[in-house]
N, C-alpha and C positions, 0 to 999 in steps of 0.2 A: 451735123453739129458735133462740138469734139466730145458733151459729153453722153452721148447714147448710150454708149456700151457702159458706163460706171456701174450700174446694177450686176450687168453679169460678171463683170471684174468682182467685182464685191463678193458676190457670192462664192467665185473660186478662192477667194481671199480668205473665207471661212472655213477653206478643209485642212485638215489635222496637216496637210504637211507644211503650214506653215509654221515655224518654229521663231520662238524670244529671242533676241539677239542679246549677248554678253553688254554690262551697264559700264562704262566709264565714266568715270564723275570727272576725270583731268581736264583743265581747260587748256584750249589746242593757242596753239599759237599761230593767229592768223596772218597769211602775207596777204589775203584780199577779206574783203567781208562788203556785204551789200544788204540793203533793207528794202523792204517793200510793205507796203500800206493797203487795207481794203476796207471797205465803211463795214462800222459796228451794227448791228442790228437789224440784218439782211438774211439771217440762217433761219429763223423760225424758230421749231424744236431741234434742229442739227448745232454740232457745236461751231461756233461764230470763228471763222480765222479772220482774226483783227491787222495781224502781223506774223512777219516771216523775216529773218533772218539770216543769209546764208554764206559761210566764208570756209577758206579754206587755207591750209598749212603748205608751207615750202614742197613737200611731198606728196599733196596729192588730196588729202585727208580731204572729206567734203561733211561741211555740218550745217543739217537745217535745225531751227527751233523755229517752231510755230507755236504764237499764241492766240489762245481761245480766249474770247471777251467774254462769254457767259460761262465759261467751268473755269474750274482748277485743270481737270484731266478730264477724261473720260469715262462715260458711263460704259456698264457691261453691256455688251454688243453693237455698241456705235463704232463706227471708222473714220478715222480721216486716211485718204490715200493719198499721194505727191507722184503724181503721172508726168515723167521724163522723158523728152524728145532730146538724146544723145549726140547728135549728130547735125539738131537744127532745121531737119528737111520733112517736113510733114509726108512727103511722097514716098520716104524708105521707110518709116515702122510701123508695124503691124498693127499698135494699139491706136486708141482715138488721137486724130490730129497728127499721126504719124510718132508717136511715143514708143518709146523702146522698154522703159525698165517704171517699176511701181514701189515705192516704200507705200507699206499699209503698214497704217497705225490702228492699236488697238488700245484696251484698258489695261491696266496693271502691268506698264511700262513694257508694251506688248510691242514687237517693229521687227517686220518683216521684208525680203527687196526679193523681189517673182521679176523676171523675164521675162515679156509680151511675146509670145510666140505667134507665129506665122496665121494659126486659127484665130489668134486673137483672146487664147488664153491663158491663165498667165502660169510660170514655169516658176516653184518655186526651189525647187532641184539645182540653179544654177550656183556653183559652188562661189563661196563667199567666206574671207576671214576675214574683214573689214570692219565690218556692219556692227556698232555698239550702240546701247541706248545711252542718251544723253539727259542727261537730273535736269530738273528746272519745273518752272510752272508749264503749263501747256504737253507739247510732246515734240519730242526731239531726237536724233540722230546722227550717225556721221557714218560715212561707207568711204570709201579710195576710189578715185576716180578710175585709177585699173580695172574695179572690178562693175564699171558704168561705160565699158570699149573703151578704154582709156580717153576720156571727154575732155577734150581743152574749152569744151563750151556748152551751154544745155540751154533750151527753153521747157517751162513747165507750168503746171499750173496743180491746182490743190484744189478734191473735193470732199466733204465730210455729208452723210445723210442722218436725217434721226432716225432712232430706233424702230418706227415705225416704215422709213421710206417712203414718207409724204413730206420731207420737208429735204432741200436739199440746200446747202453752200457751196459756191464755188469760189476760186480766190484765185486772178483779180476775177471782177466779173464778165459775162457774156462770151464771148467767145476770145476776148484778149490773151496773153500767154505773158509769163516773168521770164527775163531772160538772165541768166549769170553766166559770164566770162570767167575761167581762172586762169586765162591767157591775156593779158590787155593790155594791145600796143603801147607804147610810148612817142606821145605827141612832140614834146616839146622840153626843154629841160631852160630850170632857171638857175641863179646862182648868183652870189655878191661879191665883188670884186675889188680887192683893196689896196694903192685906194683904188677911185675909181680907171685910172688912166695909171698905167706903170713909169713908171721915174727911175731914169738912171743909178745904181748905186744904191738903192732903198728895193725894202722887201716888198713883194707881192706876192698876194693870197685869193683864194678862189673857197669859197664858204657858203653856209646855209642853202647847200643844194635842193632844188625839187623838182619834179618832174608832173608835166599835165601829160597824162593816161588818155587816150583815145576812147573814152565815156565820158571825157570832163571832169574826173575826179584829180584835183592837186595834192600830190601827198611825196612823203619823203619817198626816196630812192631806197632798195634793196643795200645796195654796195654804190661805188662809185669810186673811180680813180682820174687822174688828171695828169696830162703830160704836155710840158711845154715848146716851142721853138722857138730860137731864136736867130731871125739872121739866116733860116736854114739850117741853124746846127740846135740840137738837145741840151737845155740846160739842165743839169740838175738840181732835183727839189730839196731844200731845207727840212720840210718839216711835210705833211700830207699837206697837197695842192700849193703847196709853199714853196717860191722862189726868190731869190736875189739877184737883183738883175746889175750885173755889171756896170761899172761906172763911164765905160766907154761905150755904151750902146745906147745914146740917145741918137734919135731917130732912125733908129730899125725896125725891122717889122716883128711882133712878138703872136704867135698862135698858139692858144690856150685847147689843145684838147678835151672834151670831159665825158668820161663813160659810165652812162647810168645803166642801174639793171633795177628790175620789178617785177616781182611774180614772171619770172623766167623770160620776160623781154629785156632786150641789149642794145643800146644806141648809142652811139657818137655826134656827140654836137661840136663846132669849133666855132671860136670868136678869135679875131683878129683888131691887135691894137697896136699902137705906135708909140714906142720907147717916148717919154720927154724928158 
């Protein structure tokens, strides 16, 4: 079961060399972010995680906020820890369910990130400039994914026990795991086209881009450029995705290219229309 070993983790989590990580209040500017849900009032005496959080900056940047439904924060000597399987493969890491890396949370805006070492205990020696506590209700964090094997993707899961060690939370529950992508393909791309059918002689525009993400999520484009053909040959644009299509080009063939990017995925879509 992946959470066996939480106890002993925990208790290596409590020697002095775990050290506070520097606080940055800035707020990150997210190219992805995603949320997750767990029922309220499942922890007992442990503090409840209700909700999580987690997104991440053009760069790398990874930031979880986790909120507690029954505290503000945390009492003296409770934990919440966020157990990280880097890699996706329960069969390569050392820690429960094959997790590689640990942020322990503690009180007094206390977060630490230890390495699952080979025993299965955690390392918190592995050098780190990354790693700031994040201001909010609950307890929060942010680390670079360099310093996580350089992660283009994680599954995880989060548990907190009370002070006692009789009561414990896990999030989501049972043995399920959250997954976050900070790489996510690009499905499909949409776009409005004006007007809809190009006309000899008059302008045409290519607007209100979006692209559906290989999660299902519809959301604007990073960047995006557009190149046209006409007839075989490169017309050029007017204005961004804007062209004027010759007064002599009804019925030829016009191919709209258009290049979206998103959290570091690049596609090319093309549509093909007919001059009227």
């Amino acid at each position: 079961m992946k959470h066996a070993l939480v106890l002993s983790l925990l208790a290596v989590a409590l020697a002095p060399a775990a050290t506070a990580a520097s606080t940055n209040g800035g707020a990150l500017r997210a190219s992805g972010s995603k949320q997750y849900a767990d029922p309220a009032g499942d922890s007992g005496a442990a503090a409840d995680v209700t909700s999580v959080e987690v997104s991440h900056t053009d760069d790398g940047q990874i930031r979880f906020a986790i909120a507690l439904g029954n505290r503000e924060a945390l009492n003296p000597t409770e934990f919440v820890t966020v157990f990280i399987d880097t890699d996706r493969n329960d069969a390569t890491g050392p820690g429960p369910g094959g997790t590689d890396y640990v942020l322990a949370f503690g009180a007094f805006r206390w977060v630490a990130l230890a390495k699952i070492v080979s025993t299965g205990e955690l390392d918190f020696t592995t050098p780190q400039t990354t790693l700031f506590v994040t201001l909010g209700p609950g307890v929060g964090a942010s680390i670079n994914s360099r310093e996580l094997g350089n992660t283009k993707g994680f599954d995880f899961y989060i548990s907190s026990w009370s002070a006692d060690y009789e009561d414990e939370e896990t999030a989501p529950d049972g043995d399920e795991w959250w997954t976050y992508l900070l790489q996510v393909g690009i499905d499909s791309a949409f776009a409005t086209s004006t007007p809809t059918v190009p006309r000899a002689g008059k302008r045409f525009s290519v607007s209100n881009v979006e692209v559906l993400l290989a999660d299902g999520q519809r959301v604007k484009p990073d960047s995006y450029t557009c190149k046209a053909v006409l007839g075989g040959r490169t017309i050029r644009p007017t204005g961004r995705c804007t062209w004027t299509i010759p007064a002599n080009a009804r019925g030829k063939k016009l191919v709209v290219s258009l290049t979206v990017s998103h959290g570091g995925a690049r596609e090319t879509f093309t549509r093909s229309f007919r001059v009227r």
